[in-house]
Structure formats: structure tokens, C-alpha cells
DRENLOSE-708589 format. One record per residue: y negated, x, z of N, C-alpha, C, CB in turn. Coordinates in steps of 0.2 Angstrom, whole numbers. Each point is the difference from the previous one (the first is absolute). Glycine has a CB too. Layout:
# DRENLOSE-708589
    n_Y    n_X    n_Z   ca_Y   ca_X   ca_Z    c_Y    c_X    c_Z   cb_Y   cb_X   cb_Z
      Y      X      Z      Y      X      Z      Y      X      Z      Y      X      Z
...
END
This chain:
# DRENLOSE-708589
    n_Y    n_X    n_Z   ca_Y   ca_X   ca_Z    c_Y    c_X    c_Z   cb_Y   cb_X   cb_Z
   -375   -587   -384      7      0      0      3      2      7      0      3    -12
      4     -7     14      1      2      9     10      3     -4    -10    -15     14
      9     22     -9      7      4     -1      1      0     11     -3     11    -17
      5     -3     16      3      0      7     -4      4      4     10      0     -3
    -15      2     -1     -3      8      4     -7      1     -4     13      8      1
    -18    -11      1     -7      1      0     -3      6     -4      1     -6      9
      1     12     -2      0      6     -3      3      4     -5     -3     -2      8
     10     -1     -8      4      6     -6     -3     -3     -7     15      3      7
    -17    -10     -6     -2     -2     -5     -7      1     -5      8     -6      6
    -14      8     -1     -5      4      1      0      8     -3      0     -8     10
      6     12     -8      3      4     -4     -1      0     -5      5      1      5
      2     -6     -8      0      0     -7     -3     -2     -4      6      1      2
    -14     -4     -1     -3     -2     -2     -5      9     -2      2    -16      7
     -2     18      0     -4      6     -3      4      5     -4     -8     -1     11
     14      2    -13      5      3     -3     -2     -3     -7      9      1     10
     -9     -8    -11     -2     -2     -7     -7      2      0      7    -10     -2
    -11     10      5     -7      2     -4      0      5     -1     -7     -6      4
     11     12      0     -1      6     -2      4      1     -7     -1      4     12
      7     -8    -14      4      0     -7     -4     -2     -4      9     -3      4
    -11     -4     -5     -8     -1     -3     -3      6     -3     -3    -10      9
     -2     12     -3     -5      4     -1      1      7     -2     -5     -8      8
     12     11     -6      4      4     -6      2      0     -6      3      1      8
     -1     -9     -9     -1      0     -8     -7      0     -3     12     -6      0
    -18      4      2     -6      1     -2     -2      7     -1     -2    -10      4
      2     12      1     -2      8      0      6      4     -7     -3      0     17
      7     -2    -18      4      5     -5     -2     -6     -7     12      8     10
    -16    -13     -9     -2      1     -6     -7      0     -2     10     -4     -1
    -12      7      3     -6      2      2     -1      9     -1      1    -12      9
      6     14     -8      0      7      1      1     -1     -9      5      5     15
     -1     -8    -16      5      2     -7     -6     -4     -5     15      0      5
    -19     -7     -2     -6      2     -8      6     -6     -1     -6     16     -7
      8    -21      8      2     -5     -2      5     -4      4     -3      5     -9
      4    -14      6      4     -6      2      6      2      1     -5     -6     -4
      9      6      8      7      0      0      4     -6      4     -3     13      0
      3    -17     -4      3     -7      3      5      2      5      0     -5    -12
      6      7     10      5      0      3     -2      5      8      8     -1    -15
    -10      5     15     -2      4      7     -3     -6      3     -3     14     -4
      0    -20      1     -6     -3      5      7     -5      2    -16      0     -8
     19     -3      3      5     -4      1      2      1      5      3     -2     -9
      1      9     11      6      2      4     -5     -2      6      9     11     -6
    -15     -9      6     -4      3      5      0     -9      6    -10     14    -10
      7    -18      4     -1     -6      4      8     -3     -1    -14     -3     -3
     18      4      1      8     -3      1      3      1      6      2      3     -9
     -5      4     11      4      1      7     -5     -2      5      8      9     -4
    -15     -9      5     -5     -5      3      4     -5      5     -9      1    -12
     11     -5      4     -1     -7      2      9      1      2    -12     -8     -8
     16     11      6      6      2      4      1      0      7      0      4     -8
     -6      0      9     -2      3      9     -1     -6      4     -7     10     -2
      0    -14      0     -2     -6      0      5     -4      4     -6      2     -9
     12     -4      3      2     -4      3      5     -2      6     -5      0     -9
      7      7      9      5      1      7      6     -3     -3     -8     -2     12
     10      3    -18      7     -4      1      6      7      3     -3    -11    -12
      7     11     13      6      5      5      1      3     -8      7     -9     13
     -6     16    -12      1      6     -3     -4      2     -4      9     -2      2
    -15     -2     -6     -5      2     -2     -5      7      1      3    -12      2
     -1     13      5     -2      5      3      1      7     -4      2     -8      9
      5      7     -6      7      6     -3     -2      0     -8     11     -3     10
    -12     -2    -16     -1      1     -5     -5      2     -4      6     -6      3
    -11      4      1     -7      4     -3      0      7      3     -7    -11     -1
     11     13      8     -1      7      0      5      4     -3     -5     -2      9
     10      0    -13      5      3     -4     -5      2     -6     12     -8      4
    -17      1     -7     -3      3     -5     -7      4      0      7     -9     -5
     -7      9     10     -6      4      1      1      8      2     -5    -11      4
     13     12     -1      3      7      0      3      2     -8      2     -1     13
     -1     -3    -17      3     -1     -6     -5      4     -5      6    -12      4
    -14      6     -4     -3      3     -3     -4      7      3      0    -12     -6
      1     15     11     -5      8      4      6      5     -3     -6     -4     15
     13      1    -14      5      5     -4     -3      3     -6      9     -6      5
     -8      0     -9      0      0     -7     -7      7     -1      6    -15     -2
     -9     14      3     -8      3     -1      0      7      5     -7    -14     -1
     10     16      8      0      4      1      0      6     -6      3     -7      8
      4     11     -9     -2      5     -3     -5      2     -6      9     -1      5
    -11     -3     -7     -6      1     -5     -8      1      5      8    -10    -12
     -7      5     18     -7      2      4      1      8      4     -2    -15      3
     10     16     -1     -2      6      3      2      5     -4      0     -5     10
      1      7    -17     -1      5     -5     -6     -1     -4     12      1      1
    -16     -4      3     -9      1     -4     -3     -6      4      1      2    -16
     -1      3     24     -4     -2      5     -5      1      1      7      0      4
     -8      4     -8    -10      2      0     -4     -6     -4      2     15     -2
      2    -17     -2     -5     -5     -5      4     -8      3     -4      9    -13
     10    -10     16      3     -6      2      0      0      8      8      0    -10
    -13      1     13      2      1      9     -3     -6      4     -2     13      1
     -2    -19     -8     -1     -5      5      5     -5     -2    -13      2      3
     17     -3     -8      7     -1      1      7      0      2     -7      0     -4
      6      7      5      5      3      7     -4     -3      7      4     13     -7
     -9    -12      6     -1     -6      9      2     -6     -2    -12      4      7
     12     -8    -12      3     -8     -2      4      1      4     -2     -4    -11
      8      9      7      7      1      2      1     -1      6      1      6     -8
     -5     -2     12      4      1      7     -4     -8      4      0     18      1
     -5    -19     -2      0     -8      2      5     -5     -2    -10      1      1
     12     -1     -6      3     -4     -3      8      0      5     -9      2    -13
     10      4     12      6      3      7     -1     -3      6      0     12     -4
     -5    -11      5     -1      0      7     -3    -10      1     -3     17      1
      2    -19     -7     -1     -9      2      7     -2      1    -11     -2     -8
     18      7      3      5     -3      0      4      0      7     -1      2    -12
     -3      5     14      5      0      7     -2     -7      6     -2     16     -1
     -7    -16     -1     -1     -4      7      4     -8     -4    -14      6      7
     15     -7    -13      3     -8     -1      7      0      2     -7     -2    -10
      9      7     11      7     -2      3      2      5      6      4     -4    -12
     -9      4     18      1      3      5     -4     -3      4      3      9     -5
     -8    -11      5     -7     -4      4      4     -7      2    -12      5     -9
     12     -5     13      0     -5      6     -2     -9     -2     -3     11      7
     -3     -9     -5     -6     -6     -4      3     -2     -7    -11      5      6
     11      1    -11      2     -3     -6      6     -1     -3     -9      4     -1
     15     -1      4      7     -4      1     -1     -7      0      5      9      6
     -8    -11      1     -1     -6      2     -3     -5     -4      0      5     10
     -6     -3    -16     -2     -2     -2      4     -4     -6     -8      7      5
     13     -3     -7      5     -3     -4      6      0      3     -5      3     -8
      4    -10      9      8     -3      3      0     -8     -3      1      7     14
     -6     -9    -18      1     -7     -3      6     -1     -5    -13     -1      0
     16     -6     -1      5      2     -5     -3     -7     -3     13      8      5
    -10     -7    -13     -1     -5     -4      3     -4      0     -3      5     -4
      2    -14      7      1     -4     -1      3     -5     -8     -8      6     10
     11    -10    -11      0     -4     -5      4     -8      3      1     13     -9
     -9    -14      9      2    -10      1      3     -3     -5     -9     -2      5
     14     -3     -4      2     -2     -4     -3     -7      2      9      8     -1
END
């Protein structure tokens, strides 16, 4: 898929694997399938993927959306929740670089088309 920006696109490629490979690990931790965690996980994947314009800003809305949510339960039983309090703060911190990174701005600037 040709977008604007090689590398921002590169990024979000390794932003999705890490999403991916976070929802495997937590079901993995938890002893079972969780559709929906795997859904979101490859939803926003291929969201990243494909550079369309505000994409960006969307999937980091829901990726600070869901660290919120989950916070206070990780840090009032951080002894037994501390490798999902580091989720959290990547997850924070993937959202910073998707809407501050240069490269990956750039990556999303496509707009959707409709031929008639």
C-alpha cells in the first residue's frame, strides 16, 4: 500500500504488532479466548495500515480510553497488576507518538475517495 511516509508507516506497523501481541499475552495470562480484545487489537492494525487522515488521532483516543479505564484497578493492586500497568503506560505513550511523530502524521494524510 503506497501512503506518504514510509517510515511513519513502519511505525504503525510496529504499534500494531505490539497491540496484537498485547492482546495474546493477556490471553495467555487470563487462561483464555477473548474475541473482542483480539478484534480491537487487529481493528486498529489495519486502521494504522492504512493511512487514511485522522485515523491516527482515533485509535489513540481509544487506546488512552482503554489505559484510563483499567488504571485504577492496576494501580490499587500493583503488586499482582504491574505488567499491566506497563501496558498502560505504552499504550500512553504509543498514543503520544501517533499524534505527535512527524513521520506518522505524515503517514496519515490519505482521504477517501468515491468514484462515481
Amino acid at each position: 500500500m503506497h501512503t506518504n511516509d514510509s517510515k511513519g508507516r513502519a511505525l504503525c506497523i510496529i504499534i500494531g504488532v505490539y497491540l496484537i501481541a498485547k492482546a495474546v499475552l493477556n490471553m495467555v495470562i487470563s487462561g483464555g479466548f477473548s474475541f473482542s480484545d483480539m478484534f480491537i487489537a487487529v481493528g486498529l492494525t489495519v486502521m494504522m495500515f492504512t493511512g487514511f487522515k485522522f485515523f491516527n488521532y482515533f485509535t489513540a483516543a481509544i487506546l488512552v480510553v482503554i489505559a484510563l479505564i483499567y488504571l485504577p484497578d492496576n494501580i490499587s493492586n500493583i503488586s499482582s497488576n504491574w505488567l499491566y500497568l506497563i501496558e498502560g503506560i505504552i499504550d500512553i505513550g504509543c498514543a503520544v507518538l501517533l499524534c505527535v511523530q512527524r513521520n506518522i502524521r505524515q503517514h496519515f494524510t490519505k482521504t477517501i475517495t468515491i468514484n462515481n
